[in-house]
C-alpha positions in Angstrom: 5.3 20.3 51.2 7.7 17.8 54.0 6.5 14.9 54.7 8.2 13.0 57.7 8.0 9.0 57.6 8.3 7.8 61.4 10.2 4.1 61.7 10.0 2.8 65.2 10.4 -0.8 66.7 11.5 -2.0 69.6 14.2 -4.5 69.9 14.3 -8.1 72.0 15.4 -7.8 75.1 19.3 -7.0 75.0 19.7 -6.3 71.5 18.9 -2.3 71.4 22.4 -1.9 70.1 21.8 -4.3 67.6 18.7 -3.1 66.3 20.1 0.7 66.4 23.2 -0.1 64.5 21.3 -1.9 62.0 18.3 0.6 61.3 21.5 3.1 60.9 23.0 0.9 58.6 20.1 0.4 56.1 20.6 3.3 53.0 17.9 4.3 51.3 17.6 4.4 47.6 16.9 8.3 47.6 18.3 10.7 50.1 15.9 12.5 52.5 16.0 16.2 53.2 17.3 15.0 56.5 17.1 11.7 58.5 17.3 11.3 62.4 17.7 8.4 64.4 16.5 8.2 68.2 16.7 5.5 71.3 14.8 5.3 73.9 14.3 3.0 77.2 13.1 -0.6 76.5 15.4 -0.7 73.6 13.2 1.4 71.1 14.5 2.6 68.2 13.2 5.5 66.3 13.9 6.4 62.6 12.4 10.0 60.9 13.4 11.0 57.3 12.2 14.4 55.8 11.2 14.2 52.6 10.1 16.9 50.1 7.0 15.7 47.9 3.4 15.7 48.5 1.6 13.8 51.4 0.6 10.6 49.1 3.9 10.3 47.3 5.6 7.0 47.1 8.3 7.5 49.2 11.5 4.8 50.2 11.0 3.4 54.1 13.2 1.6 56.2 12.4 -2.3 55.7 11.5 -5.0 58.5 14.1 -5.8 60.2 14.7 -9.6 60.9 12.3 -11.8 63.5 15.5 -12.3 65.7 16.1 -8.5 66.5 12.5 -7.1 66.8 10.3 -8.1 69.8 6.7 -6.9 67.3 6.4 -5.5 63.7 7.5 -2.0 63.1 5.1 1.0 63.9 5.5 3.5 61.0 2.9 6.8 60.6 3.4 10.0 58.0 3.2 13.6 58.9 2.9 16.6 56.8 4.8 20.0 58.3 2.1 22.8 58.6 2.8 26.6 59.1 3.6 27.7 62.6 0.8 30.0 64.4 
């Protein structure tokens, strides 16, 4: 099964590039099948690893960033890939 972990928080105002260089700078202690990283308007960052394990597995997530780079806590959800119709 893949299992994407979403990672998004949006930065205070005028530090998008700061939060996207640091989200890209944070390794992982495993490697995901594949790992994105997306920005958006209002200086949103988005993170999405791919990971191959079941659903509930106990997986490695991108951490907090720190108070002075974040505007709110980070919004994280889990999918699981299913078949195409």
């Amino acid at each position: 099964m893949t299992v994407a972990l979403m990672w998004e928080a949006r930065a205070v105002p005028d530090r998008g590039e700061d939060l996207l260089a640091w989200a890209r700078a944070q390794e992982l202690p495993a490697a995901p099948l594949r790992r994105e990283t997306f920005r958006a308007p209002q200086d949103r960052v988005l993170v999405i690893t791919w990971w191959d394990a079941p659903y509930d597995a106990e997986l490695p997530e991108l951490p907090e960033p720190g108070a002075e780079l974040v505007t709110r806590t980070v919004h994280r959800w889990r999918f699981e890939s299913v078949a195409a119709d």
